[in-house]
N, C-alpha and C positions, 0 to 999 in steps of 0.2 A: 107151760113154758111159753116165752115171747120169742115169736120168730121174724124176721124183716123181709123185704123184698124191697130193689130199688128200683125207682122212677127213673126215666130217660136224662132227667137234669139233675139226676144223683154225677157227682165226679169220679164215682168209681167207674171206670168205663169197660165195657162187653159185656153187662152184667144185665142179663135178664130181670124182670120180675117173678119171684118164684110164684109156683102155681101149684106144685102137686100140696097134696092134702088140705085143699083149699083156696079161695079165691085171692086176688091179689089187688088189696083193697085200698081206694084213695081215703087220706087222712087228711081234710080240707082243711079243719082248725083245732088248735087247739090253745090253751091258754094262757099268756103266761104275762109276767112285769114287765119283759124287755124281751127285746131281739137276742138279745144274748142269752138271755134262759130259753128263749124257743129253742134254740141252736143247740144251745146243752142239751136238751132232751134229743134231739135227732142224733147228736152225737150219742147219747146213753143206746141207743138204737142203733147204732155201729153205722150209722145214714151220714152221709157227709152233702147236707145238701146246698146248691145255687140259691135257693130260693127262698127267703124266708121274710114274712115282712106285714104289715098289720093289713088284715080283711074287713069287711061286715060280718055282723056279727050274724050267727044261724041261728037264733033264735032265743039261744041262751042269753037271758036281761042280763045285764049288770055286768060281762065279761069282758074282759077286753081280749079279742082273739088275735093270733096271729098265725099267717100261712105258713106250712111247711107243703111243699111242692114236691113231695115222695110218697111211691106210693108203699104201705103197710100190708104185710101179712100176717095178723094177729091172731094168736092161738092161746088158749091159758085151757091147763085141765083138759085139752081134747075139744075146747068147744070154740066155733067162730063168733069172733067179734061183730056187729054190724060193721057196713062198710061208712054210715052216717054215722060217726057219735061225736057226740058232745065230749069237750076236754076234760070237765072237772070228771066227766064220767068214764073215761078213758082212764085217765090219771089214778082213778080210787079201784077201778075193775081190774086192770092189767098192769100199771105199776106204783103199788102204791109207795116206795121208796121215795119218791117226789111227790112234792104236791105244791098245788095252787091258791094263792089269794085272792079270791075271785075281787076286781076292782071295778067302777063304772067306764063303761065303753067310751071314752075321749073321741068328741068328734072331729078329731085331727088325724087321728087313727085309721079312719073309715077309707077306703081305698089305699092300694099299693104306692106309697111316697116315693120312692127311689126304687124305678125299673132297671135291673141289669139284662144286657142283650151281648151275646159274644157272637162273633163274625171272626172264623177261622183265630187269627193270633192277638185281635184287635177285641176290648171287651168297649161296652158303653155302658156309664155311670147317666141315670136321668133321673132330676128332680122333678115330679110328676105331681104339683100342685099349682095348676097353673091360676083357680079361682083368687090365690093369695099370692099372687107372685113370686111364687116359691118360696117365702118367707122363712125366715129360721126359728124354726122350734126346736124344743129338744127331743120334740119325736120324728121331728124330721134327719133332726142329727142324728138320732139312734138309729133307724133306718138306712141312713149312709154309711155308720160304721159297721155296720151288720152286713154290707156288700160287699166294701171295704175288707170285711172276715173272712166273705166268701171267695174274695179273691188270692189274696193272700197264700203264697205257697204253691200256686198251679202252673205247674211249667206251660200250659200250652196256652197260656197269656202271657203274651208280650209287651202290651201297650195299652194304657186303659185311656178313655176319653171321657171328659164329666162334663155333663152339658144342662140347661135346664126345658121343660115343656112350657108351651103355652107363649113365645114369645120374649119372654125373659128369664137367663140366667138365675136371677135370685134378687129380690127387693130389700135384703138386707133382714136385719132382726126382726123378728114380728112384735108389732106396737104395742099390741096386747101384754104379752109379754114382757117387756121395759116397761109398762104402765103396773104390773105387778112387781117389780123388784121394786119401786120404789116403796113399798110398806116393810120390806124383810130387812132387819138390820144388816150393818154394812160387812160385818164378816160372813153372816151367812149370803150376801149376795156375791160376795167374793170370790167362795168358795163354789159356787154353782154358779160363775163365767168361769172359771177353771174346766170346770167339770162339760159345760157347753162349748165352750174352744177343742176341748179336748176330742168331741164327737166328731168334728168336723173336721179339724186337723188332722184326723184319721190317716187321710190323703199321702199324708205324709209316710205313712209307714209301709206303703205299698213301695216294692224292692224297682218293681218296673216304671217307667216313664210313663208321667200322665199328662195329660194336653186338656188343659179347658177349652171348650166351645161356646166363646161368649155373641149368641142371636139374642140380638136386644139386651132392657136393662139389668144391668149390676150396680148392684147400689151399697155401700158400707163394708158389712162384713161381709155381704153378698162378694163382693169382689175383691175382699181379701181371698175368699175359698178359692175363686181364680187364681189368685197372686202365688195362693199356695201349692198350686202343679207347675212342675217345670216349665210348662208353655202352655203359652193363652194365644188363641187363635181366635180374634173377633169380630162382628158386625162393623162395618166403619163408623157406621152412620148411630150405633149401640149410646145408649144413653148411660154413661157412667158418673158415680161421685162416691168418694171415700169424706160421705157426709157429718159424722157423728157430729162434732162442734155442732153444728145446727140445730143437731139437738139439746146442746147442753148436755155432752157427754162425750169422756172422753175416748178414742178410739180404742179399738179391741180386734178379737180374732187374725192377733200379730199383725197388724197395719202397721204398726212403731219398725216389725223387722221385715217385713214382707217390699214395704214400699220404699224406703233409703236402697234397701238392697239392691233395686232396680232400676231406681228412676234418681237417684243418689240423693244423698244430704237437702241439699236446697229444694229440688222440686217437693221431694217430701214433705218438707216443710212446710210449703205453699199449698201442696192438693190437701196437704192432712189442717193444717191452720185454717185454711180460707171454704175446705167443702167444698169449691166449687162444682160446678157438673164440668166433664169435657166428654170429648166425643170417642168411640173406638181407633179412629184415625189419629185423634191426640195421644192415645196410651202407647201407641207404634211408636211415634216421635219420641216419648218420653221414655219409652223402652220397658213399659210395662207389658206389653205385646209384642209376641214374635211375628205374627203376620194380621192385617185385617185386609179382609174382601169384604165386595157388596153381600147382605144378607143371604143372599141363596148360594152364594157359594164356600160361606165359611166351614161348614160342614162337611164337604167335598175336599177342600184345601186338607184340614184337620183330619182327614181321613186316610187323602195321599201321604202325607207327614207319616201317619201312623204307620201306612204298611212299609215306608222307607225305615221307620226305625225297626218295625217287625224284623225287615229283612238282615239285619244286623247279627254281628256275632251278640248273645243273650248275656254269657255271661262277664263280657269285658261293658258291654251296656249296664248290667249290673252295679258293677265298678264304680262304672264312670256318674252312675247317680247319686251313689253312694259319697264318691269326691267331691263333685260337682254341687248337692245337693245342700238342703242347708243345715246350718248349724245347726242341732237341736240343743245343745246347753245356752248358747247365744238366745236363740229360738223362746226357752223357756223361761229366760229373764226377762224377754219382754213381757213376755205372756201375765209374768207375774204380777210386773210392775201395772201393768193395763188393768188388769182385775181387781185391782187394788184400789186404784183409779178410776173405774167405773164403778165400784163401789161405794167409792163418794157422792161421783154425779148425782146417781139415784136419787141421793137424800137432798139434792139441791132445790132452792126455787130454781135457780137455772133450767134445768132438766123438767121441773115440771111445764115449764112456759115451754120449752122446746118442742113437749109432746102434744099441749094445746093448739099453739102455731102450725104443726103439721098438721094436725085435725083439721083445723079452720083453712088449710092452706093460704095461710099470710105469713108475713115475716115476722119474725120472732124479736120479742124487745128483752134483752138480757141485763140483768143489773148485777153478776158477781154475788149474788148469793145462794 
């Protein structure tokens, strides 16, 4: 029979790791499609865990692993498990009800993308690829919505904070990536901006109030993910632009309802039309931002914020996100229209010259086709 013990960053809390009739054994990886299927198996495991999220791989070729941060007490037939084993060997030895595909290890995968950290009632969201500017992948959006899961439901968070490592928030889509859509036909690329808005807008369904922490650049969709928490607290001096046109593409990850909604009608217009960059100091003005300080203090700022809303009654704060917050059938007509529409781009020379130009860093010569 399988029996469990929990880790200290299990949510069930008082709850020792069991010990007697055996050790109480860390389960570093194991393997699965998605964060969402790691999670289903911790759940099969009655484990409810904080942690979960892509590793290096132990040795096992071809896997793509991912961390569950609980620790295992595994018993079958009276005999211990090792405390090291391999998933697919896990999976087939003590539960074979589930099983795995084993896939090649993505190296986008390879360390922890999105670190969660809780501080008493305040959690932290962190985009933790700082060699790519936090760039948007779809593993990086899985990743966030699998924190995003983990948060969800836990009374003793009050306030989440989404920030990025390495100097900048987030660079926007990754190039790689839009240089692949442009060979998938346009329904199937339609269909999977849906499915990639979807990761990231996550954000969205978290019940408590969430605060971006924009240190340095956000770029595109990068700072729609901002647009999309009730408040963005940013660098003044932060390099921003709700670039896509530049590319030859048209805007996404809800910029059509993210940006009028704040900054009204006409500037949207203008920032989504023209690309241009402006500064953290401009998005204030513009009312894209609730507050910018100089870079070492916006963290601080965005921190006080939080424990002021901590200290609030929870569930009238509830409520009031809930009113206040946004539309999502509104929400999801943009979303549609945008996917629809960048599924054009794709197929354009437009778009192809867009993505050249950025390579070469020149300006782009567009001809409307």
């Amino acid at each position: 029979m399988l029996a469990s013990g929990y880790a200290l960053s299990s949510r069930r809390r008082n709850v020792e790791p069991h010990t007697e009739h055996g050790l109480s054994c860390p389960l570093d990886t194991m393997a699965s499609s998605n964060a969402h299927d790691a999670a289903h198996l911790a759940r099969a495991f009655e484990i409810e865990t904080t942690e979960v999220g892509p590793v290096e791989s132990n040795g096992d070729q071809g896997l793509e692993p991912w961390r569950l941060d609980v620790s295992l007490r595994i018993e079958r037939s009276g005999r211990r498990v090792a405390s090291r084993i391999s998933a697919p060997r896990f999976l087939n030895d003590c539960c074979p009800i589930l099983s795995v595909t084993p896939r090649p290890l993505s190296p986008q995968f390879r360390g922890m993308p999105v670190h969660l950290t809780i501080d008493g009632p305040v959690a932290t969201l962190t985009l933790d690829e700082p060699g790519r500017r936090n760039a948007m992948t779809p593993e990086l959006g899985d990743a966030l919505k699998a924190r995003v899961e983990d948060l969800k439901g836990r009374a003793d968070v009050r306030v989440v904070l989404l920030t990025g490592a390495g100097g900048a928030f987030s660079g926007g889509g990754d190039l790689t990536m839009l240089e692949r859509l442009r060979s998938v036909p346009a329904e199937e690329a339609r269909r999977f901006m849906l499915g990639f808005y979807a990761r990231y807008l996550s954000v969205l369904d978290l019940e408590v109030p969430t605060i971006a922490v924009v240190e340095g650049a956000a770029i595109g969709a990068g700072f729609c993910l901002a647009l999309a928490c009730d408040f963005c607290f940013v660098d003044v001096e932060a390099k921003l632009a709700l670039n896509f046109v530049q590319l030859g593409l048209h805007p996404g990850m809800g910029a059509t309802y993210f940006v009028p909604r704040r900054a009204g009608p006409a500037e949207a217009a203008r920032l989504l039309m023209t690309g241009q960059r402006f500064s953290g100091a401009d998005a204030v003005g513009l009312g894209l931002a609730l507050e910018g300080q100089p870079l070492a203090e916006v963290m601080p700022a965005a921190r006080a914020f939080a424990t002021t809303l901590a200290a609030q009654a929870p569930l009238a704060i509830k409520a009031l996100k809930a009113e206040l917050g946004a539309d999502r059938a509104a929400l999801q007509r943009c979303l549609e229209a945008e996917a629809a529409h960048q599924a054009v781009s794709y197929g354009s020379a437009d778009m192809a010259e867009g993505l050249a130009a950025a390579a070469a860093r020149r300006a782009p010569v567009f001809t409307g086709s």
